[in-house]
C-alpha positions as CSV (number, residue, x, y, z in Angstrom):
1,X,-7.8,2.0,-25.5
2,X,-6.3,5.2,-23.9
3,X,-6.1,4.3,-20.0
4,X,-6.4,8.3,-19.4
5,X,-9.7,8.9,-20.8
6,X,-11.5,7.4,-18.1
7,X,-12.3,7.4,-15.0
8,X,-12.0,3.8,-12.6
9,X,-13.9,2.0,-10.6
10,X,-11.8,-0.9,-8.8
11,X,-14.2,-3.6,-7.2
12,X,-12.2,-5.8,-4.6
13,X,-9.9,-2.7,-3.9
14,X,-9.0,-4.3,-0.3
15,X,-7.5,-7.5,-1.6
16,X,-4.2,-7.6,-3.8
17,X,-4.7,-7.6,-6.9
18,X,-7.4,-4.6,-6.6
19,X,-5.1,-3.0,-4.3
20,X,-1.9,-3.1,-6.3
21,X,-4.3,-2.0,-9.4
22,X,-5.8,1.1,-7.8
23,X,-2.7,1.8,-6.4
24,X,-1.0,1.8,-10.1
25,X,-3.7,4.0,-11.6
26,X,-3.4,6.3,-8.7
27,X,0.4,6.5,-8.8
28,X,-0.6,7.5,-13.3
29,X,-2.5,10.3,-12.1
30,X,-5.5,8.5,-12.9
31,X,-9.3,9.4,-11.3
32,X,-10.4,5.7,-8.9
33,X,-13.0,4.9,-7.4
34,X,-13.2,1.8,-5.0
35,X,-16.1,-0.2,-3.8
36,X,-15.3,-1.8,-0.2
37,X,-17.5,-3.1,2.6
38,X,-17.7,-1.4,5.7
39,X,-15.6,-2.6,8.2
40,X,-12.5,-3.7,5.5
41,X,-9.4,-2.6,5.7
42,X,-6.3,-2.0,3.8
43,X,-3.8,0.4,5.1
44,X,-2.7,0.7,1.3
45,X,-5.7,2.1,0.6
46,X,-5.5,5.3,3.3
47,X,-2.6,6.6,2.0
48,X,-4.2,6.5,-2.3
49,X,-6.0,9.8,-3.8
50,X,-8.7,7.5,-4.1
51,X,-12.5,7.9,-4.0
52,X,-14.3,5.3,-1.5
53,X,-17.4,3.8,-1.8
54,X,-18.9,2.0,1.1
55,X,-21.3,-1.4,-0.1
56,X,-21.2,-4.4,-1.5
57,X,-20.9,-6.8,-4.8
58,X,-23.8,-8.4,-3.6
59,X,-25.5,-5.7,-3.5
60,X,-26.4,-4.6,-7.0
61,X,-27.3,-0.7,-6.4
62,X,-24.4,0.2,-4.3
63,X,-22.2,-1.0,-6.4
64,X,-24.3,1.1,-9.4
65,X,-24.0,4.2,-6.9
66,X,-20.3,3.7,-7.2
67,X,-20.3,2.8,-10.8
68,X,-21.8,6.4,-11.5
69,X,-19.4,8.5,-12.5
70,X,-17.0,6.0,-13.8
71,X,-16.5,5.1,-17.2
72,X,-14.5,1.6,-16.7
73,X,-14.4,-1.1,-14.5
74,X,-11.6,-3.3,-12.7
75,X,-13.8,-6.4,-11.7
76,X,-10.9,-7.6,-9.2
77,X,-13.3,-8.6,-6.2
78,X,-13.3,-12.5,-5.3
79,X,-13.1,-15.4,-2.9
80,X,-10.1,-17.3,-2.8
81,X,-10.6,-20.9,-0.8
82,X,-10.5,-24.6,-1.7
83,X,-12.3,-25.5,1.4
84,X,-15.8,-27.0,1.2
85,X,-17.3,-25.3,4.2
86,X,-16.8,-21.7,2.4
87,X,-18.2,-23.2,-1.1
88,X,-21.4,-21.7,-0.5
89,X,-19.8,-17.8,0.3
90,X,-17.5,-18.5,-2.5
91,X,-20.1,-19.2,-5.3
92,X,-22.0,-15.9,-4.3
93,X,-19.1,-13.7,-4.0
94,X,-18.1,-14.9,-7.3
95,X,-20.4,-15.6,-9.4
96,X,-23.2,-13.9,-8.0
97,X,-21.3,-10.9,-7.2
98,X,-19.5,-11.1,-11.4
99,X,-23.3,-11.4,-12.6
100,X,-24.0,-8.3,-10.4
101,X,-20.7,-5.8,-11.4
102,X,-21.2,-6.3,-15.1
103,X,-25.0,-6.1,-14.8
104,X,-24.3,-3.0,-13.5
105,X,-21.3,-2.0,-16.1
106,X,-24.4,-2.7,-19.0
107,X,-26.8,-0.3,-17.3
108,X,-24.4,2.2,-16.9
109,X,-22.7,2.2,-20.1
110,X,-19.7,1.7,-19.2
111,X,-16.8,1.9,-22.1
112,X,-14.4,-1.1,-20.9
113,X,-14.9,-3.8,-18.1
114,X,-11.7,-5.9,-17.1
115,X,-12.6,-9.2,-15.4
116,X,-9.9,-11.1,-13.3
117,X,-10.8,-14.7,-13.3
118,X,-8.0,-17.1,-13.2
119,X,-6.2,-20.3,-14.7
120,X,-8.0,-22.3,-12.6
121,X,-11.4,-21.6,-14.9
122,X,-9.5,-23.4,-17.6
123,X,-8.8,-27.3,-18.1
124,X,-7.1,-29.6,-16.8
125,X,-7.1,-31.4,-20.5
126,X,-5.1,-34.4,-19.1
127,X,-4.1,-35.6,-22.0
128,X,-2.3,-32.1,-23.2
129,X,0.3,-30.6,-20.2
130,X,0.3,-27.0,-21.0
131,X,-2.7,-25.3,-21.0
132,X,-4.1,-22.6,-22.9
133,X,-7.0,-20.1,-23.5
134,X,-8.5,-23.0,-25.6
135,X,-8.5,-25.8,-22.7
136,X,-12.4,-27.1,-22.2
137,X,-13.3,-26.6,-18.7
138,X,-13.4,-30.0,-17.0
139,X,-12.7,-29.3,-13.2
140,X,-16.6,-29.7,-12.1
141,X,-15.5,-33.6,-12.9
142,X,-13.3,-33.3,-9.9
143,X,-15.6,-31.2,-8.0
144,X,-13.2,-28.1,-7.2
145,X,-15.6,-25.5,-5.8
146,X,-13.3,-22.8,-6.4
147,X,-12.3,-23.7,-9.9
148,X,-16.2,-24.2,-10.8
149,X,-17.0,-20.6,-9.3
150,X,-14.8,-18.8,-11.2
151,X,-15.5,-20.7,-14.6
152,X,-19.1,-20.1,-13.8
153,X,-17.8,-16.1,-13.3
154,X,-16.9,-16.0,-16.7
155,X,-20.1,-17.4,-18.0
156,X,-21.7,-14.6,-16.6
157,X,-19.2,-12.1,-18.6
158,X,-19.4,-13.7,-21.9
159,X,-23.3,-13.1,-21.8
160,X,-22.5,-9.8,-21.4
161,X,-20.7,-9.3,-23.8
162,X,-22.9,-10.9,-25.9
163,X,-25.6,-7.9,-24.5
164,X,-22.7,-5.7,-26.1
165,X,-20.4,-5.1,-22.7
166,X,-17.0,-4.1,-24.2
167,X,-15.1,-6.9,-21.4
168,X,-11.9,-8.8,-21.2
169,X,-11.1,-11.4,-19.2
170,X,-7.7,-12.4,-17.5
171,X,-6.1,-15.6,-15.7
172,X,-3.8,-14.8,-13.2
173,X,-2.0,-18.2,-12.1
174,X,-0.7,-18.4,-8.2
175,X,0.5,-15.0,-7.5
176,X,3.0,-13.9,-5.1
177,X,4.9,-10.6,-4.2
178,X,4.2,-7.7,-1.7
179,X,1.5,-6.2,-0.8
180,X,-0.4,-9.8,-0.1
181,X,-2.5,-9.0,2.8
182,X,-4.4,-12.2,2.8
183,X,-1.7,-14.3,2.4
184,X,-2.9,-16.1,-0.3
185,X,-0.4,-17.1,-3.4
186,X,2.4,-15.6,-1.4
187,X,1.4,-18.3,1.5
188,X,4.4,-20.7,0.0
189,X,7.2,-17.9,0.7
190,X,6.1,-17.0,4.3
191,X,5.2,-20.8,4.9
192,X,9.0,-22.1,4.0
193,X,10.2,-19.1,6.4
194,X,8.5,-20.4,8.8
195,X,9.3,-23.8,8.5
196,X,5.3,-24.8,8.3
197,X,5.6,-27.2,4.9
198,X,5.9,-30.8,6.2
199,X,5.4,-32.2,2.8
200,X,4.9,-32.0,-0.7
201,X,3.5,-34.1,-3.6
202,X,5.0,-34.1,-7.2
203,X,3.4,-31.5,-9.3
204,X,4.0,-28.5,-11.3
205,X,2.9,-25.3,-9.8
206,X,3.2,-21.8,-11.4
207,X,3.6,-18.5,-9.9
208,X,3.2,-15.3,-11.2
209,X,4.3,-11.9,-9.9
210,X,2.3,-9.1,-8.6
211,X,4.0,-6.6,-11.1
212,X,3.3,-8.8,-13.9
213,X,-0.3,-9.4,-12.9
214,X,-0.8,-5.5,-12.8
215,X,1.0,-4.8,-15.8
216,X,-1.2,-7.5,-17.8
217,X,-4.5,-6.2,-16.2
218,X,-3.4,-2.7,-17.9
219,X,-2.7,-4.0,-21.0
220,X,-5.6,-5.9,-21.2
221,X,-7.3,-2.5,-20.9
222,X,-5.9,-1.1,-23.7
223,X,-4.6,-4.1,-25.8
224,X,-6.9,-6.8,-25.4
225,X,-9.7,-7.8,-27.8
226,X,-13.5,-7.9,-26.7
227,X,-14.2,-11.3,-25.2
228,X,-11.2,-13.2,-25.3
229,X,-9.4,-14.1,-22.5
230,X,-5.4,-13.4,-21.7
231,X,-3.5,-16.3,-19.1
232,X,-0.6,-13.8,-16.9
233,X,1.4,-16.8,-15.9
234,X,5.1,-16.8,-14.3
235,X,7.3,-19.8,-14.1
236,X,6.8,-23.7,-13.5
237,X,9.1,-25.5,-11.2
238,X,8.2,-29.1,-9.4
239,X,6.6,-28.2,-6.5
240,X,9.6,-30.0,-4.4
241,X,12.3,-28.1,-6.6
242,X,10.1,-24.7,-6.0
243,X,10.3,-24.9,-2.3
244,X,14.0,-25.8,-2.2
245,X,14.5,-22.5,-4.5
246,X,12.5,-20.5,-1.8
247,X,14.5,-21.8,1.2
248,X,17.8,-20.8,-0.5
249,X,16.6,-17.8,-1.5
250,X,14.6,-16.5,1.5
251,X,15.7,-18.6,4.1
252,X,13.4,-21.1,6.5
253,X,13.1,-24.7,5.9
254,X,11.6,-26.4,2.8
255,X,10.0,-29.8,3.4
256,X,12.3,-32.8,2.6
257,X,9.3,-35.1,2.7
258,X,7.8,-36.4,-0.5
259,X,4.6,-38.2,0.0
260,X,2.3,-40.0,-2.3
261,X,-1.1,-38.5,-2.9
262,X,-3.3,-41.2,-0.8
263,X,-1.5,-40.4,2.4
264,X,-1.4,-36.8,1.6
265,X,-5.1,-37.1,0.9
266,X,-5.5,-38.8,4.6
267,X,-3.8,-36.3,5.9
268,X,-5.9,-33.3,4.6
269,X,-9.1,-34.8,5.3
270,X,-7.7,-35.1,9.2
271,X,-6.7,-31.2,8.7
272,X,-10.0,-30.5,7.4
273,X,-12.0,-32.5,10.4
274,X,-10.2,-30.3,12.7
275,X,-10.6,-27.4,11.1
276,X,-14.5,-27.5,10.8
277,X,-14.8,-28.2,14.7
278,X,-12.2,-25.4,15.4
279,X,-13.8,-23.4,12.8
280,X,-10.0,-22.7,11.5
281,X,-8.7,-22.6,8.0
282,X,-6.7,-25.6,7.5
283,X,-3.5,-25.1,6.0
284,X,-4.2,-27.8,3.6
285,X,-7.6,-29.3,1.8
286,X,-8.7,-32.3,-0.1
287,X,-9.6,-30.1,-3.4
288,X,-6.4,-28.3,-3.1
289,X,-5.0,-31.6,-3.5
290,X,-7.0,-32.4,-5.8
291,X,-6.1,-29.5,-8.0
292,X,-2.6,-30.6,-7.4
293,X,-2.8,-33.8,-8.8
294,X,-4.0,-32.5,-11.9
295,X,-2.2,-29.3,-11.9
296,X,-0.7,-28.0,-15.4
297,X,1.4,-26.3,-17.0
298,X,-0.1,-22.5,-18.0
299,X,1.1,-21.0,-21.3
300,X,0.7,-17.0,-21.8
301,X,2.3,-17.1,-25.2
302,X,-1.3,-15.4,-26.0
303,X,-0.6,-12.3,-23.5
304,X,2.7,-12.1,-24.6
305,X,2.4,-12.2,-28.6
306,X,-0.7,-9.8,-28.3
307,X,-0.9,-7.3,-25.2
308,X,3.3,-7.3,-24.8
309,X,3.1,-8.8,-21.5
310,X,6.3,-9.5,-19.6
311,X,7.3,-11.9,-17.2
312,X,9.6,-11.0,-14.0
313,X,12.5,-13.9,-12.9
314,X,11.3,-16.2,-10.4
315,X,14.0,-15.6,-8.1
316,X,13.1,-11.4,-7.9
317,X,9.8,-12.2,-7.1
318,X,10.9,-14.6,-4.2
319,X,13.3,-12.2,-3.0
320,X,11.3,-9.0,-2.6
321,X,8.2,-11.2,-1.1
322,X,10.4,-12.7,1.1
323,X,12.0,-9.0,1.9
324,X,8.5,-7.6,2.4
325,X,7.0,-10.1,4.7
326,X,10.6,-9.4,7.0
C-alpha cells in the first residue's frame, strides 16, 4: 500500500511514537491530521505542517470529526504505567479508547488502520525464552494491568477486522531514543546519568530504537498483511550488563548492586506505599517487577523476513539518547 495516496490521521500525536510518526509523514510531504486533548503539549508538534484536532479517544465523535477527511489511521495513542493506582485510566485509555478509534475507522471507511500495541500483549510462554507473534497470552496470570490492557486492545482490533477493517497490528518492545518527552523507555539512559538505579535483578530486557519503531510502523503500512501482527524489537542484553553498557557509553553511574527478587519486591511495595500517599510515580512497582521476572526474549524475525524491517546497533541508540537528553 502506497503511503502517498492518503491522507493521516495520527491519534496519540503528543506522545513519542505518534510524535516521531507525524513528524516522518510530515517531513514525506505527506497530508496529517492529529487528534490531541486540549491543554497537551508537544513543542514537536508546533513546528509540523500538521492539521490539529482538539478532543479525545474517549470521546468517540471527536475523534470521527478528526477522522473525516482522512483516509488512514496511526492508532498510536496509549497509557504507559505498571502502577496499580492508574489501572483503572489505563484500561480506558487503552482499550476503551482502541474500541473507540477503530469503531470510528469502520464508520468512516477508512482504507488502512495501523495499531501500536506492544510485546507486552504477547506471552510470557515460560517454558520457550524467545517469544514470538504466536506466544498465548498468559500475563493476566500474573495480574500485569498494563500487559492485560493492551492484549485486551488488540481484541478489540481483531473484531474489527473481522467487521472488514483493513488493520495491522505492531509490538514495539522498550523503546528509547530522542524525542521521549515522557520519559518512558528512554527512562534507563537518563536514570544511569543520573545515577538513580540502586539495583537491578537478573533478567533480559530489550530495547528498541525510535527510528526502527517508525520505520516498522511505515512498513507495516504498506507491507504488512491484514490482521497479523509484526514484533519491532532491538537488542537483548542482561539487565546488569545493559546498564554497565549505558554508563560507559553515556556516562553516570550504573548500579553495582544485584538483588534477589523477594527483597527487590519489598522494596517496591515500600516505593509504592509512598508513592500513593505522596501521590508520586514511584520509580519502581511490584508489576514492573513482576514483568521482570518473567521477562523474555522478543524475536522480529517475522518483521524482518516480511516488511524489511531493520534494526539500529544498540550502542547508536544509547549514544544519541544520551546526547539528546544533554
Amino acid at each position: 500500500m502506497n503511503l502517498h495516496n492518503h491522507t493521516f490521521l495520527v491519534t496519540g500525536a503528543t506522545g513519542f511514537v505518534g510524535s516521531m510518526i507525524a513528524k516522518e509523514l510530515a517531513d514525506r510531504g505527506l497530508e496529517v491530521h492529529i487528534l490531541r486533548r486540549k491543554g497537551s503539549s508537544n513543542t514537536l508538534l508546533d513546528s509540523l505542517p500538521v492539521h490539529h484536532h482538539t478532543g479525545d479517544i474517549l470521546d468517540k465523535d471527536s475523534v470521527l470529526n478528526a477522522m473525516k477527511d482522512c483516509t488512514a489511521v496511526f492508532h498510536c495513542a496509549g497509557f504507559v504505567s505498571f502502577w496499580k493506582k492508574m489501572r483503572r485510566k489505563q484500561y480506558e485509555v487503552n482499550v476503551t479508547g482502541t474500541e473507540n478509534v477503530s469503531s470510528a475507522a469502520l464508520e468512516s471507511g477508512i482504507h488502512r488502520f495501523i495499531h501500536t500495541s506492544s510485546v507486552a500483549a504477547l506471552g510470557p510462554d515460560v517454558s520457550e525464552r524467545i517469544t514470538t507473534e504466536e506466544s498465548p497470552f498468559g500475563w493476566d496470570t500474573y495480574n500485569i494491568g498494563y500487559n492485560i490492557s493492551k492484549h485486551e486492545a488488540e481484541l478489540r482490533i481483531i473484531e474489527k477486522v473481522k467487521n472488514g477493517l483493513n488493520a495491522v497490528i505492531v509490538n514495539p518492545s522498550t523503546i528509547v531514543g530522542p524525542g521521549d518527552v515522557n520519559m518512558h523507555g528512554s527512562a534507563i539512559v537518563s536514570n544511569v546519568i543520573a545515577g538513580r538505579v540502586p539495583f537491578f535483578i537478573e533478567t533480559p530486557m530489550n530495547i528498541v530504537d525510535i527510528d526502527d519503531v517508525v520505520q516498522g510502523h511505515l512498513l507495516a503500512f504498506e507491507k504488512g498483511e491484514i490482521g497479523e501482527r509484526y514484533i519491532l524489537s532491538g537488542h537483548t542484553l542482561p539487565l546488569g550488563e545493559l546498564l554497565t553498557k549505558i554508563e560507559q557509553i553515556a556516562g553516570g553511574k550504573a548500579p553495582r548492586k544485584k538483588i534477589p527478587f523477594p527483597i527487590a519486591y519489598l522494596f517496591a511495595a515500600i516505593v509504592e506505599f509512598f508513592g500513593s500517599i505522596l501521590n508520586k510515580k514511584p520509580l519502581v512497582t511490584r508489576e514492573l517487577l513482576r514483568v521482570g521476572k518473567y521477562r523474555q526474549e522478543f524475536s522480529c524475525t517475522k518483521a524482518e523476513r516480511e516488511l524489511g524491517y531493520k534494526r539500529t546497533p544498540l550502542e547508536d541508540t544509547i549514544r544519541k539518547t544520551a546526547e539528546w537528553l544533554n
